[in-house]
C-alpha positions in Angstrom: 0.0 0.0 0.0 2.1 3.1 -0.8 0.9 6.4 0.9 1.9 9.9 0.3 2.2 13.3 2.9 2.5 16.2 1.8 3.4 19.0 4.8 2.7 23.2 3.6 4.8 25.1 5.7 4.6 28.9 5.4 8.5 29.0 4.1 8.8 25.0 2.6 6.7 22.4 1.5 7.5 18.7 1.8 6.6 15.2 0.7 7.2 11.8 1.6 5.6 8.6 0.1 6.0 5.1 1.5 5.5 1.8 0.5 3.9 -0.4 3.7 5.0 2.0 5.8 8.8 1.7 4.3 10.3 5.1 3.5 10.2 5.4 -0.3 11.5 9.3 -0.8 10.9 12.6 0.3 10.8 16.0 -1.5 11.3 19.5 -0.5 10.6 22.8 -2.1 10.0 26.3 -0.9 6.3 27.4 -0.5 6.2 30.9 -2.5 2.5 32.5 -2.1 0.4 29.5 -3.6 0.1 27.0 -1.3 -1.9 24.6 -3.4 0.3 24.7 -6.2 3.3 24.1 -3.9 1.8 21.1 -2.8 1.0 19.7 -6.1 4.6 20.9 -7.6 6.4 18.9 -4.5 3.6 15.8 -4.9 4.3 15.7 -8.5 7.9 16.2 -8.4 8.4 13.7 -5.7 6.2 11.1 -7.8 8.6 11.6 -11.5 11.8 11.2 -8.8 10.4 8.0 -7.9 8.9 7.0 -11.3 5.4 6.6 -9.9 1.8 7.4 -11.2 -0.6 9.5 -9.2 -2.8 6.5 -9.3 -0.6 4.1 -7.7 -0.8 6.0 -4.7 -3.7 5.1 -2.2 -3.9 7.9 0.0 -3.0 11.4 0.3 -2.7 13.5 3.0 -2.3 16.5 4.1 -0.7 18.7 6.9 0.9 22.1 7.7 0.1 25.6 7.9 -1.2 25.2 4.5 -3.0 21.9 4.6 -6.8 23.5 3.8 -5.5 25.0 1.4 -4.6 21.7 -1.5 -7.8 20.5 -2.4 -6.7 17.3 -4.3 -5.7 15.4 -1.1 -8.0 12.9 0.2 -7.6 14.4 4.0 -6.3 17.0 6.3 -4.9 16.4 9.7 -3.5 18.7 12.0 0.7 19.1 12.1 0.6 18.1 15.9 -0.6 14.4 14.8 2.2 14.2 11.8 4.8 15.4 14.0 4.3 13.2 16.7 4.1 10.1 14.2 7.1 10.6 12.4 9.2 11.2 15.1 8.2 8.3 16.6 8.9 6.5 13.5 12.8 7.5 13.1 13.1 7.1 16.8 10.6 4.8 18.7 11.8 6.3 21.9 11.1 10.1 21.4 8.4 11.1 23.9 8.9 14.7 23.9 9.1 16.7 20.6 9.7 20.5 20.0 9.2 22.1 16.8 9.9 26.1 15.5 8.2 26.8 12.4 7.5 29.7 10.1 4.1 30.7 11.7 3.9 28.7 15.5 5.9 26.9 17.8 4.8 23.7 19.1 5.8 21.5 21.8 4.6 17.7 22.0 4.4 15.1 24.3 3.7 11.0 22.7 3.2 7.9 24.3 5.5 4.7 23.4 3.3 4.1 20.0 3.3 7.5 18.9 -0.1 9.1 19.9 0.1 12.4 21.3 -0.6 12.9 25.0 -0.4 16.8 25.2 1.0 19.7 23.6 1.6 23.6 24.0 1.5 25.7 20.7 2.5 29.2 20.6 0.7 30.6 17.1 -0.4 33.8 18.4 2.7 35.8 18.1 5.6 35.6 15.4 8.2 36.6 18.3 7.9 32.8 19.4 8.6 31.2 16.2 10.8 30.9 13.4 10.0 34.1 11.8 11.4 36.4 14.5 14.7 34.6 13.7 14.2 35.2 9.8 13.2 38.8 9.8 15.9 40.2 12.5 18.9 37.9 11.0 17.8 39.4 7.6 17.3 43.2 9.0 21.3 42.8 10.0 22.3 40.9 7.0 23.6 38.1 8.9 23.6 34.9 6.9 22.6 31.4 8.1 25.8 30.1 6.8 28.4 30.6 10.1 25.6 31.8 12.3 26.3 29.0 14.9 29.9 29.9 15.1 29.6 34.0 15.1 27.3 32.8 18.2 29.1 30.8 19.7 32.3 33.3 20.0 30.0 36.0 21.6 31.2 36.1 25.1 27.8 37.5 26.0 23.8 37.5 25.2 22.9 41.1 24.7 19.2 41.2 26.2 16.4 41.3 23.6 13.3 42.3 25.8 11.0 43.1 23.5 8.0 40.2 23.0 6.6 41.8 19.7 8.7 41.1 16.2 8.3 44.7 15.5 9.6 46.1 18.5 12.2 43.8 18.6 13.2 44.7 15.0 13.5 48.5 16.7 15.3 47.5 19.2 17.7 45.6 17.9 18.3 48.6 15.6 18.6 50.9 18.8 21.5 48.2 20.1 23.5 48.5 16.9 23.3 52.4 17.1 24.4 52.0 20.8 27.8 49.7 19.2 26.4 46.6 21.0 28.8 43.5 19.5 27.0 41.8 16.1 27.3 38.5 17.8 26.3 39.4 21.2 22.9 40.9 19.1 22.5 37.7 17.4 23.0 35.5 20.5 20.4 37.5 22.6 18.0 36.9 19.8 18.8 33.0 20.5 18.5 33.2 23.5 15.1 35.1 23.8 13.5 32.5 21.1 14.8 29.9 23.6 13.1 31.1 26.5 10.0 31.6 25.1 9.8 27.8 23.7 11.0 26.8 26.7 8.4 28.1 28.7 6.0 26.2 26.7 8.0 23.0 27.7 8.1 23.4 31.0 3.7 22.6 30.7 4.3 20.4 28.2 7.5 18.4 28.0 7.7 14.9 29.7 11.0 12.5 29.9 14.5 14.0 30.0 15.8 14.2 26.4 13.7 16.8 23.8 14.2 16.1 19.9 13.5 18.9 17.5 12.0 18.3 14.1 11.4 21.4 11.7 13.5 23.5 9.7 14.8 25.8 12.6 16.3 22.1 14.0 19.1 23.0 11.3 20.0 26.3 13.2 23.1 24.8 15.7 22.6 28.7 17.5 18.8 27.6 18.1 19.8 24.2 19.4 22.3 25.1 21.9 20.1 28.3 22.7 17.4 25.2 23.6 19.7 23.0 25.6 20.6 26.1 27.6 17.3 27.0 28.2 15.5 23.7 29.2 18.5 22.5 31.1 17.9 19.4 28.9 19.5 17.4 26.2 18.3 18.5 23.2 19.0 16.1 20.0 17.9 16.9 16.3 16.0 14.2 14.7 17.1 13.1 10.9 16.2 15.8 8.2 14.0 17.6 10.5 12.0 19.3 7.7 10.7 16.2 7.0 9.5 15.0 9.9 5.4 16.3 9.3 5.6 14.9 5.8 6.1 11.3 6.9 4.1 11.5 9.8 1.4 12.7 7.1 2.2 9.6 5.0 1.8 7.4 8.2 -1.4 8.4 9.8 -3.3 6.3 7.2 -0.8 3.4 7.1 -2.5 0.2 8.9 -0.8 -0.7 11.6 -0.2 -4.2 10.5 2.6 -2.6 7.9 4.0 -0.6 10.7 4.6 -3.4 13.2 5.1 -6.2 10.9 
């Protein structure tokens, strides 16, 4: 039975199909302002890598910021679900997942199969999630290539107190025109993400190791910022983009496949 997820993220959209609940290939592509089309480019793409026909796939799903938004799926299901799924499928014994995306920040807590047990979601404010990196590191030009190392040379955090993107964007322009260090800046910024997911964590999280799935998992800065701030290990899970993806895939694979 092959089965195909297909996760619309506000910055990337991903794919995975399987084959009884064996990874077949995955797919990833940036989102741009049409999130249905993204998710039939990706779907379509992924099927020509793979040298598949639409039909030969059983069931589509969908998941993501964007997941209302593709029509030609056969269901929707929330990112919570997926990301709880496929985390438990690369590592049976996650129990406690974080991850940053473009638009929310999520924290989630499974049980040994893979069903969620609780979560925390931070979607009301972009100062919690992935685009309060994205918009700051690009207002000071500073790339993601060597971002972990400039932060990790900064001998300090310089405070970022601001809760609001916005104001944060000011102030972080006030601390440049103050001389404040670039990598002190950039490691506050870190830092501040960190304690805000952390605080959704501390009602959330269960077990002592947290795994990180999402795109923001790639960002070492982030990571470290995390381990710091939860007083936890914190481990990144294999190609953490595409972690919602094949939990998408797996939601309708039977459980026979999965366990056989």
């Amino acid at each position: 039975m092959i089965t195909a997820g297909i996760d619309i993220g506000s910055i990337s959209t991903k794919a995975a199909v399987l084959s009884d609940g064996k990874l077949l290939g995955t797919r990833l592509i940036f989102t741009g302002y049409n999130a249905e089309a993204a998710g039939r480019t990706v779907f379509e793409e992924l099927l020509k890598d793979l040298g598949l026909e639409r039909q030969a796939v059983r069931r589509l799903i969908s998941t993501g910021y964007g997941r209302n938004s593709v029509k030609f799926v056969d269901k929707a299901v929330t990112e919570i679900t997926c990301h709880g799924a496929g985390a438990h499928y690369l590592d049976p014994g996650v129990r406690s997942i974080i991850d940053i995306g473009g638009q929310d920040s999520k924290v989630i807590v499974i049980d040994e199969k893979g069903k969620v047990k609780n979560f925390a979601m931070n979607d009301k404010c972009a100062a919690g999630t992935g685009r309060f990196l994205e918009v700051i590191l690009g207002r000071l030009h500073v790339p993601l290539e060597g971002l972990e190392a400039l932060v990790a040379r900064a001998p300090r955090a310089v405070p970022v107190s601001s809760t609001c993107t916005v104001f944060a964007e000011s102030e972080v322009i006030s601390l440049v025109a103050g001389d404040e260090p670039l990598d002190g800046i950039v490691k506050g910024l870190h830092v501040a993400l960190a304690s805000r997911v952390a605080a959704l964590a501390r009602g959330a999280a269960a077990g002592d190791e947290v795994l990180m799935s999402g795109g923001v998992a790639l960002n070492g800065a982030m990571v470290a910022a995390l381990r710091e701030a939860l007083g936890r290990p914190v481990r990144v899970l294999p190609e953490p983009q595409l972690v919602g993806a094949l939990g998408a895939a797996l939601s309708v694979v039977p459980a026979a496949y999965l366990f056989a």
